[in-house]
Backbone as a chain_set.jsonl record, in Angstrom:
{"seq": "XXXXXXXXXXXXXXXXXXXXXXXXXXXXXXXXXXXXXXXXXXXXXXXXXXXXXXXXXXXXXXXXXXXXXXXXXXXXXXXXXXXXXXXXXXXXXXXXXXXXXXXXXXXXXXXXXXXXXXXXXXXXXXXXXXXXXXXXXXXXXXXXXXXXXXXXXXXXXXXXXXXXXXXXXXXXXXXXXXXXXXXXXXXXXXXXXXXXXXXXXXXXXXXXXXXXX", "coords": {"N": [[-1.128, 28.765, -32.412], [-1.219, 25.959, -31.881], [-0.829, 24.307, -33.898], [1.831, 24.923, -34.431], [2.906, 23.915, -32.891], [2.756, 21.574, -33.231], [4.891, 20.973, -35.206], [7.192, 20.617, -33.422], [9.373, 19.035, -31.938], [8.483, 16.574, -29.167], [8.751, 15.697, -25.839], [9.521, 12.645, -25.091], [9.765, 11.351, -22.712], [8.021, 11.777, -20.227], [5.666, 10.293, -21.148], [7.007, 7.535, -20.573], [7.186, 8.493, -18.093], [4.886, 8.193, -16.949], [3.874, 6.173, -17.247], [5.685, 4.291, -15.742], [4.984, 4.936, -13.265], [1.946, 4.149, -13.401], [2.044, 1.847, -13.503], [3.063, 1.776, -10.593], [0.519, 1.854, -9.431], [-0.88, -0.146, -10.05], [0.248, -1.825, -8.584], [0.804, -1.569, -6.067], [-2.337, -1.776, -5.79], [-2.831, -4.256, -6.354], [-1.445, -5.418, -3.93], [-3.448, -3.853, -2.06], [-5.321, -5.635, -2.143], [-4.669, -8.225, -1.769], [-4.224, -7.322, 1.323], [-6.828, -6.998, 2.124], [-7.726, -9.722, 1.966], [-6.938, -10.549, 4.555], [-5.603, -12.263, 7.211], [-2.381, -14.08, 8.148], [-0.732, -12.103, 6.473], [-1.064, -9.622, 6.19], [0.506, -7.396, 7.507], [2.895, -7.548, 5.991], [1.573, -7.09, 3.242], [0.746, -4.352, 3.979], [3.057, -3.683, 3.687], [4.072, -3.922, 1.262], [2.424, -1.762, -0.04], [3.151, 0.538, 1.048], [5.878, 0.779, -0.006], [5.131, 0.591, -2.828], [4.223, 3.034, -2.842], [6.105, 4.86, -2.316], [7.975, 4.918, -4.673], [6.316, 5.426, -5.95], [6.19, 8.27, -5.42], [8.875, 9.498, -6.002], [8.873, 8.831, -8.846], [6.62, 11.128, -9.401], [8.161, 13.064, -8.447], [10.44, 13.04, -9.826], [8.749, 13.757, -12.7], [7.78, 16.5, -11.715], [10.307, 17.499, -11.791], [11.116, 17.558, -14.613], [9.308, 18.721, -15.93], [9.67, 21.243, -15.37], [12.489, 21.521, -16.685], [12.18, 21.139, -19.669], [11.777, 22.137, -22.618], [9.863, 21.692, -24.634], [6.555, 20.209, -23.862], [4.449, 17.698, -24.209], [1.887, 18.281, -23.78], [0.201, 20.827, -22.318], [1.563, 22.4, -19.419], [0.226, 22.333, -17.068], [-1.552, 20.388, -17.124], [-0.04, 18.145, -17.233], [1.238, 18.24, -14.388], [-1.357, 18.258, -13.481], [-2.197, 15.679, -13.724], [-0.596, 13.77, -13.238], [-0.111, 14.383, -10.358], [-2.88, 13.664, -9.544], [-2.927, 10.828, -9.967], [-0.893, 10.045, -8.402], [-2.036, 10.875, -5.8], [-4.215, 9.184, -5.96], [-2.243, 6.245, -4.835], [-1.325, 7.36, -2.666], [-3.753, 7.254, -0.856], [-3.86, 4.702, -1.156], [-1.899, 4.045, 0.72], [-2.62, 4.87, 3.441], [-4.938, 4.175, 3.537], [-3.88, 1.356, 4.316], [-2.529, 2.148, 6.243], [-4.294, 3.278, 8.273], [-5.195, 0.423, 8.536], [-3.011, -0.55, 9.856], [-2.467, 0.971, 12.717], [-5.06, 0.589, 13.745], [-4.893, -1.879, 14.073], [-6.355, -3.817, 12.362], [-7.5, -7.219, 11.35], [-9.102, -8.73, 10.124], [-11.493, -8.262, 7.512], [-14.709, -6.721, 6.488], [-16.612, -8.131, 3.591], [-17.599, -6.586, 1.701], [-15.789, -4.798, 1.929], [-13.703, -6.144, 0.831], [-14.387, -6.074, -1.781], [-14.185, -3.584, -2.621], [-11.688, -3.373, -2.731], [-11.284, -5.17, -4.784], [-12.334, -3.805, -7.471], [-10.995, -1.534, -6.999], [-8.398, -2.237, -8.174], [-9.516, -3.102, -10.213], [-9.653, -0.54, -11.283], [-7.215, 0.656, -11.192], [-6.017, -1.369, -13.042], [-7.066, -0.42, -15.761], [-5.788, 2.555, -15.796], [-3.17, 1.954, -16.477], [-4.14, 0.814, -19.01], [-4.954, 3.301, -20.124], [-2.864, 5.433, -20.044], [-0.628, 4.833, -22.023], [-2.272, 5.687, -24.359], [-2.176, 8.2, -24.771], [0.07, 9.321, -26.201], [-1.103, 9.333, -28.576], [-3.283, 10.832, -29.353], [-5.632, 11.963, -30.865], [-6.365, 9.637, -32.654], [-7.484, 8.205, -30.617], [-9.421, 8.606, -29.083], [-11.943, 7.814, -28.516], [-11.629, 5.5, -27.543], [-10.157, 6.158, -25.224], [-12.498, 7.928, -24.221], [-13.779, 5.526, -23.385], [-12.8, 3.953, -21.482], [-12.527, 6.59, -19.5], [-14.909, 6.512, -18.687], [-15.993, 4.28, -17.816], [-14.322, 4.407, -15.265], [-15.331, 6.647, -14.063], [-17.431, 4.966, -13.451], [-17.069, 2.934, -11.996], [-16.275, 4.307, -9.652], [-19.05, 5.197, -8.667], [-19.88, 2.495, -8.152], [-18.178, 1.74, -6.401], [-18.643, 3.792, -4.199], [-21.506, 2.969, -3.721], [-21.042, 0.201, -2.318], [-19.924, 1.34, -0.23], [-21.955, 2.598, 1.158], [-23.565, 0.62, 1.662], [-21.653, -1.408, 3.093], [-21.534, 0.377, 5.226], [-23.921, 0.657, 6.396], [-24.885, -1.985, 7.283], [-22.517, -2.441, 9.022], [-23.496, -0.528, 10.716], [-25.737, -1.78, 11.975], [-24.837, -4.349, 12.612], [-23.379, -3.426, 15.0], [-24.766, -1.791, 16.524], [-25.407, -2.128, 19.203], [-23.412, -2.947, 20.487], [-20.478, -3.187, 20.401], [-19.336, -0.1, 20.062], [-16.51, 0.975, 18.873], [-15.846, -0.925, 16.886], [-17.465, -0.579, 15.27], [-16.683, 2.107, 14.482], [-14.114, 1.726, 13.77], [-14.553, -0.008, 11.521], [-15.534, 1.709, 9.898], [-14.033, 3.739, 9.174], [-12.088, 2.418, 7.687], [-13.933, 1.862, 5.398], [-14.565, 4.403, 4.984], [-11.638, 5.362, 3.696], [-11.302, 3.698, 1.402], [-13.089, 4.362, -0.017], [-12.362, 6.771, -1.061], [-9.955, 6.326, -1.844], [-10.604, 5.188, -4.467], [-12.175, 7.192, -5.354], [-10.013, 9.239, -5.863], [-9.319, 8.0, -8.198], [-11.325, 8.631, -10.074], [-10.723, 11.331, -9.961], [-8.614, 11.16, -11.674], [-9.415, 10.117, -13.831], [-11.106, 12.563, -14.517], [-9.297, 13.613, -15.253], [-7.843, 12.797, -17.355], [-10.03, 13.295, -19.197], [-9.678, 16.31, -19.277], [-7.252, 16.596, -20.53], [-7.758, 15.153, -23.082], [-9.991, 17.323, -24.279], [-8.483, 18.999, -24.285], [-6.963, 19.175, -25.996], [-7.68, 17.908, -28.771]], "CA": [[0.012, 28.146, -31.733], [-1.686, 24.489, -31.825], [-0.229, 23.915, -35.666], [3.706, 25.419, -34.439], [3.567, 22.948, -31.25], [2.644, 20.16, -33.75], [6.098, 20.676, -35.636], [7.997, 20.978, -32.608], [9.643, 17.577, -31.015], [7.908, 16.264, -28.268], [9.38, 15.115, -25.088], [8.236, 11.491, -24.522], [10.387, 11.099, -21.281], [6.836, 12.151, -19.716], [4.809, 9.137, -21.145], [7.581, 6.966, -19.588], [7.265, 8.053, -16.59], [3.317, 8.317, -16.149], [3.498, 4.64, -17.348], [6.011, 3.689, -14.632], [4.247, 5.437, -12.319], [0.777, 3.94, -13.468], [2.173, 0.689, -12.638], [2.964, 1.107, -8.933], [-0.719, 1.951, -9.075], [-1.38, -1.726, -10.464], [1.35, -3.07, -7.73], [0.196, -1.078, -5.084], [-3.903, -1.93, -5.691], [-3.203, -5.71, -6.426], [-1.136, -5.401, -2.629], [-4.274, -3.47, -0.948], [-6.563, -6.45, -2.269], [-3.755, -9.308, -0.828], [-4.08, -6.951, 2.616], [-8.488, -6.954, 2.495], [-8.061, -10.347, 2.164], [-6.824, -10.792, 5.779], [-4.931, -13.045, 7.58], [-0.923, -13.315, 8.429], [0.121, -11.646, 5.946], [-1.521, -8.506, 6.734], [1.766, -6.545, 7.527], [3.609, -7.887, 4.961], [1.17, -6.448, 2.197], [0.764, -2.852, 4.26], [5.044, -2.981, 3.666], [4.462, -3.407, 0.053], [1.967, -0.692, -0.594], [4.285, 1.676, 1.664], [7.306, 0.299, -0.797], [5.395, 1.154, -3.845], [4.133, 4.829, -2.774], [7.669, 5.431, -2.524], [7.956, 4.199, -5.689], [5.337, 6.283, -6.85], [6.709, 9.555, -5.336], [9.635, 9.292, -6.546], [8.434, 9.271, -10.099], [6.393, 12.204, -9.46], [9.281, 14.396, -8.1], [10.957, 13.183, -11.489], [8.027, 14.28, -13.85], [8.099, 17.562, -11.808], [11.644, 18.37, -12.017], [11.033, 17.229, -16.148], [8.285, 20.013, -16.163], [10.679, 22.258, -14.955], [13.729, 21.682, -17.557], [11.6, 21.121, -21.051], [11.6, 23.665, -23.415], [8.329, 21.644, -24.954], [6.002, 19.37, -23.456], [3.809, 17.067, -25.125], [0.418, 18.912, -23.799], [0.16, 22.219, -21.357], [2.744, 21.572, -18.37], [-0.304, 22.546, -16.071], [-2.339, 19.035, -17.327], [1.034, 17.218, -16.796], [1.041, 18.294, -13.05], [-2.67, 17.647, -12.401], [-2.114, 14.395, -14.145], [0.572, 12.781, -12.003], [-0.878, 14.495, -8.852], [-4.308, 12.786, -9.662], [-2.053, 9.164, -10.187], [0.122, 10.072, -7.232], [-2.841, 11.029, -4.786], [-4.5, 7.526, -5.721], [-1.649, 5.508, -4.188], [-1.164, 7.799, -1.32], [-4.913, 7.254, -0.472], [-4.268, 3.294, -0.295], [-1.2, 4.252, 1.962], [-3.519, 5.986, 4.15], [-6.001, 2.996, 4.183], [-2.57, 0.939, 5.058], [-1.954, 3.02, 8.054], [-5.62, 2.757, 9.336], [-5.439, -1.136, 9.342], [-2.124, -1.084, 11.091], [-2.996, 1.761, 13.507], [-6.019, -0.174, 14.225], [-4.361, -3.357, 14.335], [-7.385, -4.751, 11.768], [-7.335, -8.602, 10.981], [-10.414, -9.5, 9.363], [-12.224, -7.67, 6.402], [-15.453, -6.88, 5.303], [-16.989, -8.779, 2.332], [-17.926, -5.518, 0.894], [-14.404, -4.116, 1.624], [-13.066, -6.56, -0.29], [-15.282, -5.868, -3.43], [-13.825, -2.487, -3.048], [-10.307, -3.601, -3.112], [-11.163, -5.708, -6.34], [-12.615, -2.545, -8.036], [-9.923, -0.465, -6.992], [-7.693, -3.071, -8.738], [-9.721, -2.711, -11.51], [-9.46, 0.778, -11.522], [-5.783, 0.327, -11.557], [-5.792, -1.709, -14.91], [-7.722, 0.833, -16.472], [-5.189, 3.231, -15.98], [-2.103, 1.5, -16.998], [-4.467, 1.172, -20.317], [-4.862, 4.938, -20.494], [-1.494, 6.362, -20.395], [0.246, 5.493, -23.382], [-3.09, 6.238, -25.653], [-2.37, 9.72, -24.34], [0.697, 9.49, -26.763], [-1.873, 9.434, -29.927], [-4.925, 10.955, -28.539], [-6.597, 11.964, -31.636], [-6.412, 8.3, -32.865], [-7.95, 6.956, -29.517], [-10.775, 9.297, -28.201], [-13.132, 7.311, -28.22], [-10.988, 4.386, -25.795], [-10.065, 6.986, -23.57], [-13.6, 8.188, -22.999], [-14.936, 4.4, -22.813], [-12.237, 4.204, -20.27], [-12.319, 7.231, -18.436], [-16.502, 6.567, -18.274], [-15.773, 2.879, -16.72], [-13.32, 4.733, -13.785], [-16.563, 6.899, -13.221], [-18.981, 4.061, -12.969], [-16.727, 1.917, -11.189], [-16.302, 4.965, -8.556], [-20.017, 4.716, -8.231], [-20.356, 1.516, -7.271], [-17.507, 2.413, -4.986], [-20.002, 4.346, -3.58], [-22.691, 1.954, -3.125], [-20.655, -0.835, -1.918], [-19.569, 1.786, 1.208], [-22.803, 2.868, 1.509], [-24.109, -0.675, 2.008], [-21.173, -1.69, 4.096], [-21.375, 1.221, 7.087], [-25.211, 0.215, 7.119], [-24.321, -3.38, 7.76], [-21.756, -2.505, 10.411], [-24.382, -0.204, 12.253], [-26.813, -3.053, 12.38], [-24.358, -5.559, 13.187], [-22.945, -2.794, 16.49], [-25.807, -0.557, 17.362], [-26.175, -2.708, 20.442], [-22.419, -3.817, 20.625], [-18.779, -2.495, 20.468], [-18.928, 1.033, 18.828], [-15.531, 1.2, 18.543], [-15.608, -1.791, 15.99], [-17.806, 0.342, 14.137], [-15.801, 3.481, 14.363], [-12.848, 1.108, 12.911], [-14.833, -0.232, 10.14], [-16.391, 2.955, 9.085], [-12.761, 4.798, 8.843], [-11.637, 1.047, 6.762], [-15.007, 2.202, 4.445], [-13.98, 5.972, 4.479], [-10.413, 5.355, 2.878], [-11.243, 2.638, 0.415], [-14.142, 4.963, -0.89], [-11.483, 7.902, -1.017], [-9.32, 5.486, -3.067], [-11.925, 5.013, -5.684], [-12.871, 8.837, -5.645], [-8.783, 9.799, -6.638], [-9.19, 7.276, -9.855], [-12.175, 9.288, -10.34], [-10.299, 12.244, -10.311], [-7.339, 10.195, -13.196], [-10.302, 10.036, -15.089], [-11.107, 14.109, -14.636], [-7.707, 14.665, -15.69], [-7.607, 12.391, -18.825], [-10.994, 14.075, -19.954], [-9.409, 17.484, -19.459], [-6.485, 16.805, -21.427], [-7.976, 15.142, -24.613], [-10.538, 18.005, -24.735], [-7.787, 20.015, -25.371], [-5.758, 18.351, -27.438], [-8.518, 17.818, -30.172]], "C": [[-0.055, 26.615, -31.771], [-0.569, 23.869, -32.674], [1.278, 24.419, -35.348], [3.813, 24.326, -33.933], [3.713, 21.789, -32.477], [3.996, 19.991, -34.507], [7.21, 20.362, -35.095], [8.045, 19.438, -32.002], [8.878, 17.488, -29.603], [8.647, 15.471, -27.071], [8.468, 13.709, -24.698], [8.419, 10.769, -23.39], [8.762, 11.249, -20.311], [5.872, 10.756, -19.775], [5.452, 8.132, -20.607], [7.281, 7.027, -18.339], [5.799, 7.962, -15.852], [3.121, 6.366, -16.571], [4.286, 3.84, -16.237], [4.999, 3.967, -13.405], [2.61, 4.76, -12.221], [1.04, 2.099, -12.676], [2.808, 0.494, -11.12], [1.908, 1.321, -8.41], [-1.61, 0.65, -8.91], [-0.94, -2.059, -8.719], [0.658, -2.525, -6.242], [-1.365, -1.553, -4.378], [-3.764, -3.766, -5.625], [-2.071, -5.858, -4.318], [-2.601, -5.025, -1.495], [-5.553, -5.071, -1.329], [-5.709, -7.905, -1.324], [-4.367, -8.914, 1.049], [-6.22, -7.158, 2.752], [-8.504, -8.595, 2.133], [-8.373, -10.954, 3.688], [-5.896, -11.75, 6.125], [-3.583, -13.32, 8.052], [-0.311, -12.382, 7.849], [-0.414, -9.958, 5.222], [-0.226, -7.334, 6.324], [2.48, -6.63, 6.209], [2.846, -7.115, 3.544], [1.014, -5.051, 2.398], [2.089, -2.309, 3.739], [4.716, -2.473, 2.361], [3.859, -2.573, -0.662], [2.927, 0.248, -0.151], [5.322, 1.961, 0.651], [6.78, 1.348, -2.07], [4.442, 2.429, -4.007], [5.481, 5.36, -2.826], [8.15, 5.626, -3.632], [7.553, 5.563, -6.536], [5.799, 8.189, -6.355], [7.672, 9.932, -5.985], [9.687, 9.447, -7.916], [7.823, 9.947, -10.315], [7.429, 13.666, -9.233], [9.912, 14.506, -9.334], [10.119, 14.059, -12.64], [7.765, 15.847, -13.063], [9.015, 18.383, -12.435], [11.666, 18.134, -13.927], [9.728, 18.464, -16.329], [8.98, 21.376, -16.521], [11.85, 22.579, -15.748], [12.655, 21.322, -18.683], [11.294, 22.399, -21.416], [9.93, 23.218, -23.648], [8.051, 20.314, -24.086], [4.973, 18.439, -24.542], [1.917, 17.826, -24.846], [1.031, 19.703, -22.393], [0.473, 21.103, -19.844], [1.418, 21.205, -17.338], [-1.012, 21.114, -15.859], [-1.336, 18.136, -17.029], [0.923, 16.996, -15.494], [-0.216, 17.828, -12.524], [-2.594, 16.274, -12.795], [-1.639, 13.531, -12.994], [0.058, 13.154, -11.149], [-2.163, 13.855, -8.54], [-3.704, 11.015, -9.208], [-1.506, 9.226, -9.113], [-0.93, 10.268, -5.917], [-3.736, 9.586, -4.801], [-3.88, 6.843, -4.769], [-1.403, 5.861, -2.893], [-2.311, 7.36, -0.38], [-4.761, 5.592, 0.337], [-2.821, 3.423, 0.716], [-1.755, 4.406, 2.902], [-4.108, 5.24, 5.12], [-5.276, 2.111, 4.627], [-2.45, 1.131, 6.554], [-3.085, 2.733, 8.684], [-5.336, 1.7, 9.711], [-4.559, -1.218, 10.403], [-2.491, -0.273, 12.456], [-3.91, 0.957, 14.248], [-6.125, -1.288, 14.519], [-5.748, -4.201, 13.859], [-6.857, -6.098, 10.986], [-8.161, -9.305, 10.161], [-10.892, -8.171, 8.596], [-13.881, -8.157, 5.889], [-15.778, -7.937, 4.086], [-16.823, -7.389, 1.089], [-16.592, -4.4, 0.441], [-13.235, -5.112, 0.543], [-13.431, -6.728, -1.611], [-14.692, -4.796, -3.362], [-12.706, -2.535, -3.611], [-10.661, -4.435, -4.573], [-11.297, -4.535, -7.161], [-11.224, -1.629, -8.054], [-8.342, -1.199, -8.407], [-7.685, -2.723, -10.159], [-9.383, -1.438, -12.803], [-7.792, 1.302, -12.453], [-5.065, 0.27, -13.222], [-5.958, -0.606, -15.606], [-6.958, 2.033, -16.268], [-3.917, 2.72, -16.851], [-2.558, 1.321, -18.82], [-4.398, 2.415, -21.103], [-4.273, 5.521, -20.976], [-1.034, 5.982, -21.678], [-0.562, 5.831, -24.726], [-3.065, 7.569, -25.645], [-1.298, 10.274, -25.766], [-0.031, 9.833, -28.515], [-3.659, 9.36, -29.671], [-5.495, 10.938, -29.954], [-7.188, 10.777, -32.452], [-7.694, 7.487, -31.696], [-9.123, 7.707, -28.223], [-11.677, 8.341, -27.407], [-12.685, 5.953, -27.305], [-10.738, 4.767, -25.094], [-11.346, 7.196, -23.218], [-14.203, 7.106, -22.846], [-13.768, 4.12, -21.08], [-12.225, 5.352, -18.806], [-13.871, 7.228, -17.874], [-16.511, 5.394, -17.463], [-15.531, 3.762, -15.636], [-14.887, 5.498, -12.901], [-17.587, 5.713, -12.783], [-18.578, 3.537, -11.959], [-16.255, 2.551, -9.732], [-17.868, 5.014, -7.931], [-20.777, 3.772, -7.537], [-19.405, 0.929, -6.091], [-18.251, 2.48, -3.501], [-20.805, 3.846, -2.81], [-22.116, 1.292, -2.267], [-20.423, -0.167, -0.302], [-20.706, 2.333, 1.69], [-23.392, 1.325, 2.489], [-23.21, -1.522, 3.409], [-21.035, -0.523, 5.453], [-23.055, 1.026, 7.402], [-25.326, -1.142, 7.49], [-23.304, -3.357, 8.609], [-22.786, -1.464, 11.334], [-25.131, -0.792, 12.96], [-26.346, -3.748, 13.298], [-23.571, -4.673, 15.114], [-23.606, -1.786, 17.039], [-26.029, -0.9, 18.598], [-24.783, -3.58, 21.269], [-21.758, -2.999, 21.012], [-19.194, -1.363, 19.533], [-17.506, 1.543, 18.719], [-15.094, 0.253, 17.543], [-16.543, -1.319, 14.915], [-17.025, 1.681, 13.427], [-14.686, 3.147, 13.126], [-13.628, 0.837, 11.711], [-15.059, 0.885, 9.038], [-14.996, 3.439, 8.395], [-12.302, 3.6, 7.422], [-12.325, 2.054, 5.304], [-14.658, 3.533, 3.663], [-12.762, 5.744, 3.537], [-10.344, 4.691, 1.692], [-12.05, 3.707, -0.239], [-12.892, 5.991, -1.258], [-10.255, 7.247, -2.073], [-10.021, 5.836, -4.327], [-12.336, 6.27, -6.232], [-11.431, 9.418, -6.363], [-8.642, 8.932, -7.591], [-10.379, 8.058, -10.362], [-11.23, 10.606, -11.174], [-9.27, 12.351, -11.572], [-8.284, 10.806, -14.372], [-10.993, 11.184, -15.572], [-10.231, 14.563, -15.549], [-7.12, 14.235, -17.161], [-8.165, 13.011, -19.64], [-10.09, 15.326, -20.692], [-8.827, 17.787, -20.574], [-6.71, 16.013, -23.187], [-9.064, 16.206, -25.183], [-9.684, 19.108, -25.474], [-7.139, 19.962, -26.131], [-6.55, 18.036, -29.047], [-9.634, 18.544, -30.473]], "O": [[1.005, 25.993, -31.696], [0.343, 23.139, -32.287], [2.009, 24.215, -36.318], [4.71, 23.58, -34.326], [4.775, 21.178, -32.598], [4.38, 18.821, -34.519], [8.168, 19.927, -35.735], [7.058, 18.782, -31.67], [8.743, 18.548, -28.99], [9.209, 14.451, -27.469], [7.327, 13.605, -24.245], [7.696, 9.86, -22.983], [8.718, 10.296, -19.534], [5.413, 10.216, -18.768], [4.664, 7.456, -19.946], [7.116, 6.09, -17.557], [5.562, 7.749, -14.662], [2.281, 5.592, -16.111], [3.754, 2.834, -15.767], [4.376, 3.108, -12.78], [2.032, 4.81, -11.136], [0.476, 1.475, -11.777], [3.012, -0.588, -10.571], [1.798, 1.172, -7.193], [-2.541, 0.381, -8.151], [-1.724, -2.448, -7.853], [0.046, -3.282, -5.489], [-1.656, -1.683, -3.188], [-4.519, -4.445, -4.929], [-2.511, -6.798, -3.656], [-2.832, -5.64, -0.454], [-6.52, -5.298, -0.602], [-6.23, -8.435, -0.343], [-4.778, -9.761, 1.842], [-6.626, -7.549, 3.846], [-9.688, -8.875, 1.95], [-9.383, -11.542, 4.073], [-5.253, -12.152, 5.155], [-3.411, -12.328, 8.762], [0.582, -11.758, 8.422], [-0.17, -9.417, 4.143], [-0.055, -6.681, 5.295], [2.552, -5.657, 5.458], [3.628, -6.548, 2.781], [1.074, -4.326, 1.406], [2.359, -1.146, 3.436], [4.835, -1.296, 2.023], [4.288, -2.338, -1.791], [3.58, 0.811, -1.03], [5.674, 3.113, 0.398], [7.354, 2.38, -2.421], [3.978, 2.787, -5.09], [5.763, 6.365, -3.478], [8.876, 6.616, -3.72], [8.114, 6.328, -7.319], [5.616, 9.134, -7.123], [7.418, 10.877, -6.732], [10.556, 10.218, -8.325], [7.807, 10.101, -11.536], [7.397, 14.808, -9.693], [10.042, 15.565, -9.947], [10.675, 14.889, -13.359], [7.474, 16.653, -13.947], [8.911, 19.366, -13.17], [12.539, 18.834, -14.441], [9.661, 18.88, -17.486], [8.911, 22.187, -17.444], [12.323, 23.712, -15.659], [11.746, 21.106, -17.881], [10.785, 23.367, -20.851], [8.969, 23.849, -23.207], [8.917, 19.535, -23.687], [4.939, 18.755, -25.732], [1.004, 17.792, -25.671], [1.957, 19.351, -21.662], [0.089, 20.018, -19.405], [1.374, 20.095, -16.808], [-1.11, 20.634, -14.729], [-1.77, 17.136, -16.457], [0.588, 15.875, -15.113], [-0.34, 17.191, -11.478], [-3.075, 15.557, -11.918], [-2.209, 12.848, -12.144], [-0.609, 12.228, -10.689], [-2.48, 13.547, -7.391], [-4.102, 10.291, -8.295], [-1.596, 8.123, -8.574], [-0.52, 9.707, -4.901], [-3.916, 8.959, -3.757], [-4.543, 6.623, -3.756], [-1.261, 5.02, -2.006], [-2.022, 7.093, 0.786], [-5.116, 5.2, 1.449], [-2.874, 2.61, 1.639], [-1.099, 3.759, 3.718], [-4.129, 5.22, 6.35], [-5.812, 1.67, 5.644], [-2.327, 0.456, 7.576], [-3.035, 1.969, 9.648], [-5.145, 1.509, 10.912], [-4.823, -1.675, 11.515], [-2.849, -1.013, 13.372], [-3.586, 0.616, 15.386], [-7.081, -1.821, 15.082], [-6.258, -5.045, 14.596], [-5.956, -6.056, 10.148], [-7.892, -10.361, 9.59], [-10.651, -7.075, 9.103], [-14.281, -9.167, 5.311], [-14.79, -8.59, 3.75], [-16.177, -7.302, 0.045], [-16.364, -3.67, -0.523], [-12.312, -4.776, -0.198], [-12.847, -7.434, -2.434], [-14.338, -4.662, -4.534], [-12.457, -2.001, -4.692], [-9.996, -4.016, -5.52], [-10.225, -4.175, -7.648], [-10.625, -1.184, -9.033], [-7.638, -0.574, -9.2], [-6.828, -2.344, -10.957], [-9.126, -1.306, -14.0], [-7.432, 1.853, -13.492], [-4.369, 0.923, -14.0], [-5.036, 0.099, -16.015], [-7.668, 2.939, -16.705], [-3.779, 3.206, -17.973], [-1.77, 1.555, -19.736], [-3.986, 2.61, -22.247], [-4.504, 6.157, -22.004], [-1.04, 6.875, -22.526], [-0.054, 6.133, -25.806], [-3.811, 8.201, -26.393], [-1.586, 11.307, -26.37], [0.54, 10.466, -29.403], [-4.611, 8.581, -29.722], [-5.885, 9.827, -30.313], [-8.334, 10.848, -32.897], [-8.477, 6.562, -31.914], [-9.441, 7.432, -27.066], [-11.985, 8.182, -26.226], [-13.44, 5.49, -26.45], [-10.85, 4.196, -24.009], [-11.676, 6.824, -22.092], [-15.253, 7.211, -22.213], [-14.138, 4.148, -19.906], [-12.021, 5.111, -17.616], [-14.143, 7.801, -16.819], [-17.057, 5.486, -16.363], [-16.52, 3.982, -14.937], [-15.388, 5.213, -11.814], [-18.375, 5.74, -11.837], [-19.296, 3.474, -10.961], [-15.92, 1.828, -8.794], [-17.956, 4.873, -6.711], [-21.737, 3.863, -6.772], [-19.639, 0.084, -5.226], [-18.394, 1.84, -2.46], [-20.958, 4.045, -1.605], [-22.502, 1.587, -1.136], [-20.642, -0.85, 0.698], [-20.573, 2.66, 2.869], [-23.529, 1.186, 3.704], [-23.741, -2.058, 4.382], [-20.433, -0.765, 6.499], [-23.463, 1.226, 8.546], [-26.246, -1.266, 8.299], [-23.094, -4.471, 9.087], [-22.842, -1.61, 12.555], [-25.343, -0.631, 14.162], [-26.836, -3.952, 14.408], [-23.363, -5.338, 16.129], [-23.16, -1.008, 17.884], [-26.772, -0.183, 19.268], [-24.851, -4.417, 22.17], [-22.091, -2.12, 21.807], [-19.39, -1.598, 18.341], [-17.426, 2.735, 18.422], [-13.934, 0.436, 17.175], [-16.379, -1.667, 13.746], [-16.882, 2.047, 12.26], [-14.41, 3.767, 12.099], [-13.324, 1.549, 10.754], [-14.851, 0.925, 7.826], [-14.901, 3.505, 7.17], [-12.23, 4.029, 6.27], [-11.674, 2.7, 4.483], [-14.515, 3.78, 2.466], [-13.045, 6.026, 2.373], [-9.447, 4.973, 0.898], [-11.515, 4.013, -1.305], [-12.443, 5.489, -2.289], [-9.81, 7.895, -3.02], [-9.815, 6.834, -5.018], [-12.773, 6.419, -7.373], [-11.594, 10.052, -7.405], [-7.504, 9.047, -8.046], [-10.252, 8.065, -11.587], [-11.069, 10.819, -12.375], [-9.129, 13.342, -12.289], [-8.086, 11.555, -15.329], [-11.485, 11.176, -16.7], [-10.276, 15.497, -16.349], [-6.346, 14.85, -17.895], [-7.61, 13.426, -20.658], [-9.814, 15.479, -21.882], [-9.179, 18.606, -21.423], [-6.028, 16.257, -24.182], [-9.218, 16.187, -26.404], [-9.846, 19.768, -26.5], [-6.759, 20.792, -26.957], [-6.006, 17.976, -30.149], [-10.19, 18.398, -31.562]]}, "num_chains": 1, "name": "protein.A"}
């Protein structure tokens, strides 16, 4: 069946929209790094992650309902869906971490939380690279997996960085406010949880060039 599909037109409405979609991942991540900087304009950067999850839903409901009417797809519908839901659960995540700060009415940031937000940033890029090599995988193996091996590393030191920062807020409130720990920790929790759904991007890229070649 591989060798029929390959004669068969390809819908490329799909790589459109995982590339719009990849960029309210950019717009979104370069907003959560504006908001871990701190300062007035706090709110103002929680709006515009909010803005571009919307954004980003929105172009998932599309590449559903495009699942749903194609005779062919460009690779198995099922990798389409975990795709975008991987890309679409990213941005929701820094919504999430959004809502904590405001919830919590946080003003000041971490050092370490704002190494995450750069990373995550990074992460970002590194997708918007991804998607349209998806269009000529067998050409570009080997840049998807140096890419999708970065997203893992750079979830690793994710990792670390929240490791390091909830042992530097127990220090700094074992003897203080534990409710300014509580807040930081949850800050720590969501940013890592960020970092872990680009992880998962980078699951879902694997998946689909294993099968494709």
């Amino acid at each position: 069946m591989r060798w029929f599909r390959a004669l068969l037109p390809k819908e490329d409405q799909f790589f459109e929209l995982f590339a719009r979609h990849s960029l309210t991942l950019v717009d979104g991540a370069q907003a959560l790094e504006g908001m871990l900087r701190g300062g007035d304009e706090i709110d103002a950067y929680c709006e515009k992650i909010n803005k571009h999850e919307n954004e980003a839903d929105a172009i998932t409901r599309e590449v559903m309902m495009a699942v749903r009417r194609s005779f062919i797809t460009p690779f198995d519908r099922g990798d389409i869906k975990n795709l975008i839901t991987s890309m679409d659960d990213a941005i929701d995540q820094m919504q999430q971490t959004a809502k904590a700060v405001t919830l919590f009415e946080v003003r000041e940031f971490e050092l370490p939380m704002r190494e995450m937000g750069n990373i995550i940033a990074h992460c970002a890029a590194l997708v918007v690279r991804a998607i349209p090599l998806l269009q000529s995988i067998g050409t570009n193996v080997a840049t998807l997996s140096a890419i999708t091996e970065e997203l893992t590393r750079l979830e690793g030191k994710v990792d670390d960085l929240h490791d390091l920062g909830l042992k530097e807020l127990f220090l700094r409130y074992r003897d203080a406010n534990t409710m300014d720990f509580i807040v930081g920790a949850e800050i720590y929790d969501h940013l890592e949880k960020v970092a872990d759904r680009f992880d998962d991007v980078a699951n879902e890229i694997n998946s689909i060039v294993i099968e494709q070649v």
